[in-house]
ROGUKOL-59078 format. One record per residue (C-alpha): z, y, x. Coordinates in steps of 0.05 Angstrom, whole numbers, plus 5000, padded with zeros to 4 digits. Example, Ala and Ser with C-alpha at 12.3 -4.5 7.8 and 13.67 -1.06 7.14 Angstrom:
515649105246
514349795273
This chain:
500050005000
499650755020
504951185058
509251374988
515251834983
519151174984
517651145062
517151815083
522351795129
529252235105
526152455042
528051784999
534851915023
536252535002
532852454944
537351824924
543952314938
541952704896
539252264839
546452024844
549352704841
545152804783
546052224739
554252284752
553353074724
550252874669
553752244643
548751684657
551351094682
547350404720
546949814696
543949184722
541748954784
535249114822
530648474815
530647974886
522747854863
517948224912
512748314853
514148444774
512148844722
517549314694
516849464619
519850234614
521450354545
523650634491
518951264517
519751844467
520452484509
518652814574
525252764599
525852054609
521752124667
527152574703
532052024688
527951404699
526051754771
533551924782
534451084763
529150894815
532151334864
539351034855
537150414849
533550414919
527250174881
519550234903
516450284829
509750474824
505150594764
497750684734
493751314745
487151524712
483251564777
479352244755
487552564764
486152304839
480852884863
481153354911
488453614934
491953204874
489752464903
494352544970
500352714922
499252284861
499251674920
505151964955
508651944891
506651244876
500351284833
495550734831
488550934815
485350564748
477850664746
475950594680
468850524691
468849884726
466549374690
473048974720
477649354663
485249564672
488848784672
484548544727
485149224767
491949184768
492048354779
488048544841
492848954864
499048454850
493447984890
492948424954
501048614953
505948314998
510448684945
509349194885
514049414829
508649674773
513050114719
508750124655
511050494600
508849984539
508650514487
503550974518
505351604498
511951894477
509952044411
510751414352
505550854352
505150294310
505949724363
505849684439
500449614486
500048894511
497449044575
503848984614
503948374585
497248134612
498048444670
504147934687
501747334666
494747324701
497547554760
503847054752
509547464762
516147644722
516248184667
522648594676
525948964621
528049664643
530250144599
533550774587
538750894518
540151564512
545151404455
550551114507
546451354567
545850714607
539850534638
536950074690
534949294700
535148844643
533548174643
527147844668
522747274649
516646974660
510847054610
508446414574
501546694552
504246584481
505847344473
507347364396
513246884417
515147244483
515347954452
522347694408
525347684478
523848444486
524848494406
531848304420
533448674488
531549334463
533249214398
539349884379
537450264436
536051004418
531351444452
532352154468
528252324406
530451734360
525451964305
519151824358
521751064371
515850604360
517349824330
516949274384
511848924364
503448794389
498148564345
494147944378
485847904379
483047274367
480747254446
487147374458
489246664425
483446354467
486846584528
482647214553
485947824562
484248484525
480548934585
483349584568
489449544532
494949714587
């Protein structure tokens, strides 16, 4: 992987003091431990305002973690490319014929390791079901989805539980149905149900393209 501001030496730590500094201010706490696994794919949710970025930064910071996530690749031009990367952005190019899944299972292919944060609603605003392709994105490239959250009700957030996709989503999503299942966002009335709808190829075993 590129030179991130994980490993640009003394920035990290000073940014984790004062993540810590931070997150003691303002009442958060950390829960859970950072996964052993060198690759996974971290499900961030519930995702309904702009602010859980601050916090979910301030968690990876704490946490000593080396999360990355998905980047149109059009964001990567000129001056903003060197500092998307250097803040962990992974360009998608959307006008591969390869589409997002496989992008990003070439990239799990190539790691030694890579923590890949993707937010599974998509937006902060309401949807009616999550994208699935976190979900894809883990099981073709055969490595653990990780719960990690943020509840802004009893503000905890941090590592949940992990497990290995099946390829049967509809029954593997009741493990996330039940994880996240009274946790309140920072805007409560923008929380989307946990749940995914499931295309016929899907059944057959191929993966949506563009649905991460």
């Amino acid at each position: 992987m590129h030179r991130t501001i994980y490993d640009t030496p003394g920035v990290c730590t000073v940014m984790r003091w004062i993540s810590l500094i931070g997150l003691r201010l303002t009442g958060w706490k950390c829960e859970g431990e950072r996964p052993e696994a060198p690759k996974y794919v971290l499900v961030a949710a519930p995702h309904t305002s702009n602010w859980d970025w601050v916090v979910f930064m301030a968690m990876v910071f704490a946490y000593r973690a080396r999360l990355y996530y998905m980047v149109k690749d059009n964001l990567f031009r000129g001056i903003k490319g060197p500092i998307f990367r250097w803040l962990g952005g992974i360009p998608i190019d959307r006008s591969r014929n390869t589409g997002v899944v496989d992008q990003m299972v070439e990239q799990f292919n190539k790691a030694d390791r890579l923590e890949l944060a993707i937010p599974v609603e998509g937006t902060r605003r309401p949807v009616e079901k999550w994208k699935t392709g976190f979900y894809h994105v883990a099981h073709k490239a055969q490595v653990p989805i990780v719960m990690g959250y943020l509840d802004f009700g009893n503000k905890v957030g941090g590592f949940g539980p992990a497990f290995m996709p099946s390829g049967d989503i509809e029954k593997d999503i009741v493990i996330c149905q039940e994880f996240y299942g009274g946790m309140q966002g920072k805007n409560p009335e923008w929380m989307s149900p946990i749940r995914v709808s499931v295309p016929e190829e899907s059944k057959t075993g191929d993966a949506p393209r563009d649905d991460a």
